[in-house]
Structure formats: C-alpha cells, structure tokens
C-alpha positions, 0 to 999 in steps of 0.5 A: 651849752654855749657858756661856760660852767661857772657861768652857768652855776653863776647864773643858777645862784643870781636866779635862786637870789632874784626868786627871793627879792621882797620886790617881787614876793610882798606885793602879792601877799599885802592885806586890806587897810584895818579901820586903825593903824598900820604898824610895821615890825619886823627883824631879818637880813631881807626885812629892810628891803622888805619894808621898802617894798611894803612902803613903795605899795601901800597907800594908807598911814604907815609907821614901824621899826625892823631890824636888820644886818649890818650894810643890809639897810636900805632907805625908807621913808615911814618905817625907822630901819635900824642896824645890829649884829649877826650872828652874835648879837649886840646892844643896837639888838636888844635896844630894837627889840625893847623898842619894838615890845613897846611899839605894839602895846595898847593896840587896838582890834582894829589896827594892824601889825604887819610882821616882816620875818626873815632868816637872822632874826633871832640874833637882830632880836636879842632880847633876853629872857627874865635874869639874862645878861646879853653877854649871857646870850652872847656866850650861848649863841657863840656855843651854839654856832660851834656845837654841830646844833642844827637849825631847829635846835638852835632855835628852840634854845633861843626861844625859850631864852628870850622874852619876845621870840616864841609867839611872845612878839605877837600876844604882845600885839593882842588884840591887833590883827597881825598878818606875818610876811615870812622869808623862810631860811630854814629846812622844811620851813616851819614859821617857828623857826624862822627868826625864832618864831617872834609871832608864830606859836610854839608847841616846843617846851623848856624841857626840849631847849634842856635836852638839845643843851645836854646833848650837845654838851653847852654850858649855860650860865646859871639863870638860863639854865634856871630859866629853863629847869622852872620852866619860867621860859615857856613860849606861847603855845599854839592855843594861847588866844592872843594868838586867834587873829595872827595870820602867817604866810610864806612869801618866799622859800628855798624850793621856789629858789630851785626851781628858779635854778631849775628854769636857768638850767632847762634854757641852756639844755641842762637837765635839773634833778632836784635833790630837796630844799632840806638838806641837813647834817654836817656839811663834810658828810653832806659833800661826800654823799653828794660827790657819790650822787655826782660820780654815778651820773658822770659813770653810769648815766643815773640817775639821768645823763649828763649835762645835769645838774644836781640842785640842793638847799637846806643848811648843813652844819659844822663842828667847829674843830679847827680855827680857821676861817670856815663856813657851812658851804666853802666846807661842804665845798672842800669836802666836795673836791677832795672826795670828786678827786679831780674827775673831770665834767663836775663843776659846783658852787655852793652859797648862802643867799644872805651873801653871808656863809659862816662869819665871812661877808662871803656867800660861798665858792666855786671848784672844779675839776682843777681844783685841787690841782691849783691848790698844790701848786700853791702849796696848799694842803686841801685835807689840811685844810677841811681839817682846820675848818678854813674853806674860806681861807682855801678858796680865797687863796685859789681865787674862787671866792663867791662874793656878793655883797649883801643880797637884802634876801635869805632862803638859805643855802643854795648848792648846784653840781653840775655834770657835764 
C-alpha cells in the first residue's frame, strides 16, 4: 500500500459518492416517450442533479418542478428547481409542495410523471395533513430527530401527517403512468421509505405512526394526534387502483457504494470485508461493536488478515442528551477511538454522503491510532465529549473534519475501518 491511510479510506468515501451520481444511474433507467406530456417531479438532496441528467438525456417535450436543499440546486433548463430546508422544514417547502399537487391534476393516461426520489425528501415535502400548521410539523420533526426513532420509524410518522407523502403524490397523478427514479438512503431500501414514500403505496397504518409516538415518548400537538386516533391520516394502501400504473425502480443504493469502495480497496491489496449496507442502532453502541470486530482482525487474523478493511452502510442514530454539535457519524466516530483506545494499525472515516451528517454542513471525520492522543494535548476530553454529543465539534478542533461540500447524491452513511 503505497498510500497513506487517510488517502486510502479518502479515496473509498470519493468512490461510494461517485456510485451514486445521477450521471451515471439515470440514463440506464429513462422510459419511452408517452404519446402526452412529460412531467417531472421530484424532491431530495440528489434530485436537482437528477433532473439535469434527465434534461442532458431526453430529447422530447420536458416540463416539472423538484425540490431540493439548500446550495444542492443545479441549473436546468425546462424543469424549475426550487430550494427549501433540511431537516426541518420551511415555507419554500410547503409552497413546493402545494405546487407540485397541483402540477399533476387533470392528467391524462397518456402523459407521463417521472418521479425523481431521493434521501431528504420528507422534509423538502412538508405538506401537512388536514388541521396541521407547518410549525406543528416543525415541533414533530425537531422531536423526531432527537428521540433515537429510527429511520423507518420516523417515516412512518411523517407520512401519515402529510397530505402528499405515502403514495398520496402518486394517486394524485391517476391516470398518468408514473415511473419512480429512486436513490435510496435508508436501510434495506424499502421505496416507502425513502423521502416518505410520496409515490409508492404504503401498507403501514395510522395506528403503527401512534405506537412509534408513544414509544418513544413525543408530544404531538392536538390535531396530529387527532389525525392519527380517527384514522383520518391513512396513507394510500398498496391495492388502491390509482397506484395500477406506478413503476419504481432503484437506481442507485448503499450496496453498490460499497462494492464501489470495495473495487478501491482490492487495486491497492487491501482485503474488503463487507459488514452490510444496514447497519442500525444508536451510533455509540454501533462503534463499540464495530471497534471489537476491528481488535480481532488486528489480534487474531479473523475474520481475514490484515490489510482489510471492514466496509458499512446503514444510518445509526443518536439520542440526543448533550447539546453540542453532534452527528450520527462523528459519534460513532467518537465512539470508535475511545473503545480501539489508540491500538495501532486501524484508521476509519466515517461520512454521510449527502455531505451532510447531523446539521452540520460536515459529511464526517477521520481518526486514527493517534487520535485521542491529539485530543489530550489539546486538552480536550474525548468521553466528555461522546457524553455532550459534540463530535463534530471534537474532530474540528483536532483538524479531522471530512468536509465535502454538497455532494448532489445520497445513499446514506458510508463507514470503512481499515486495519493494516
């Protein structure tokens, strides 16, 4: 291995990131012209870039609205791209997403709604159900984030609190055939979870939403907690016939962005072990076990010798108990360096793809085996730190911060350890 390991694991993030570029995973998947229109919606951190990509490659009529992050847009010519706020949303949301119910009423079956889907969706679509005030779904997001909910459970809330996520984007659309352009960011990649679902059918109920608020002890303002005890939020469920000419197709996914980091791996002599692209659970636990996994290869040779690098995707979570400036992957980072306690041979980086971990414009971090060495100098506790929930502020101070800007992808957390 002629480079060093922050290059190698940099390199392995640059390539899980590359994998997932609407450039190289939209062309392969466009449909046929329809006889009608062509119609373009869509909502995620990727789907302005995915929208370029489908301009740059269609050569009929072409006309839409998605909506993405802020600094995600990118310039296209027939679809408007408009900017809103992630993870909590805003107005320039909700006005999207009014604007894009509107668009697809009164199609015809022979237009055409291509759907471009990615990771963020839910909050660039904040259109709240019947009786909810975007400050409502302001005050439920916010809870959600710092409960410990995971993903899918997040999701389900959200869904049945809205009026366009849950399949409701796409009956809206009936009788237009819609072909759905997913990116996926979530674990397992289950379409009705990505971006909340907007245009995939969702057998979850209003009574599921209810249990994932209890257990994890939110407060919800009355009428979405009405919302959900009449049943009044049900979704659109995966027999509802509006939904017969809806066709979803995965384009890009956190598998394919570790075998991507695989490939890196294998040209320098590096032995990748993949862990799974669904990793989940707090993302201190995560660490521990992942640092044990970690201290076997470098003691024992197992499950394979060293150099290897163990590869992970997934999205971990944080409880949020401390109030500094935290994301899922700096913690699990955190959590990483103090359980390896400085053995040496084991590098990692651990980063959002989005560019983005927690609400930090921060994809993630490096450590190494001098780490926490680096951190006392500086006088820096690094247990006081997990326990404040300020990784990023920890890795900022020691200069390890993996900064990216915006990616214009998602495929969620990408995590390398590599054992040398």
């Amino acid at each position: 291995m002629n480079a060093t390991p922050r290059e190698v694991l940099a390199a392995m993030f640059a390539a899980a990131v590359n994998s997932a570029q609407p450039e190289h995973c939209i062309p392969p998947h466009l449909p046929a012209p329809p006889k009608g229109r062509t119609l373009v919606i869509g909502a995620g951190k990727a789907s302005a870039a995915m929208a370029r990509t489908l301009e740059q490659h269609w050569t009929g009529p072409l006309e839409g609205l998605v909506v993405t992050r802020y600094g995600y847009a990118v310039p296209c010519e027939r679809i408007e791209i408009v900017e809103a706020a992630h993870p909590v949303p805003d107005a320039a949301g909700r006005e999207a997403a009014s604007r894009m119910l509107a668009m697809v009423d009164g199609l015809s079956a022979d237009d055409l709604v291509i759907c471009l889907i990615s990771g963020g969706g839910s909050a660039l679509l904040p259109l709240p159900g019947a009786g909810i005030t975007l400050e409502d779904k302001q005050i439920i997001s916010r809870a959600l984030l710092r409960s410990g909910a995971s993903i899918t459970e997040m999701n389900c809330v959200r869904r049945h609190l809205s009026a366009i996520k849950g399949g409701r984007l796409a009956a809206a659309c009936h009788p237009a055939q819609v072909v759905n352009l997913l990116i996926s960011d979530v674990p397992g990649d289950n379409p009705m979870d990505i971006a909340s679902g907007p245009t995939v059918a969702d057998p979850s109920t209003c009574a599921d939403a209810l249990e994932i608020v209890r257990r994890y002890g939110i407060e919800l303002p009355d009428a979405a907690r009405a919302l959900l005890e009449t049943g009044a939020g049900e979704t659109i469920k995966p027999a509802d016939e509006r939904l017969a000419g809806v066709s979803t197709h995965l384009i890009a996914t956190p598998q394919q962005a570790l075998e991507a980091a695989a490939d890196v791996a294998r040209a320098a002599g590096i032995t990748p072990v993949l862990l799974g692209d669904r990793l989940e659970g707090e993302a201190r636990d995560v660490g521990k076990v992942l640092a044990g996994v970690a201290l076997q290869v470098r003691t024992h040779g197992q499950p394979v010798p060293p150099p290897c690098v163990l590869l992970s995707g997934g999205e971990t979570t944080v409880t949020v108990r401390g109030n500094g400036r935290g994301g899922r992957n700096v913690e699990f980072l955190l959590a990483l360096a103090i359980a390896l306690d400085a053995t040496p041979g084991i590098d990692a980086v651990a980063g959002d793809t989005d560019g983005v971990d927690g609400q930090e414009e921060v994809a993630g971090a490096f450590i190494g085996p001098d780490t926490l060495a680096r951190a006392w100098e500086k006088g820096i506790r690094p247990r006081d730190s997990l326990d404040n929930n300020d990784g990023h502020g920890f890795f900022e101070a020691l200069g390890d911060a993996l900064v990216t800007g915006p990616t214009l992808t998602n495929v969620n957390d990408f995590r390398a350890i590599l054992i040398t």
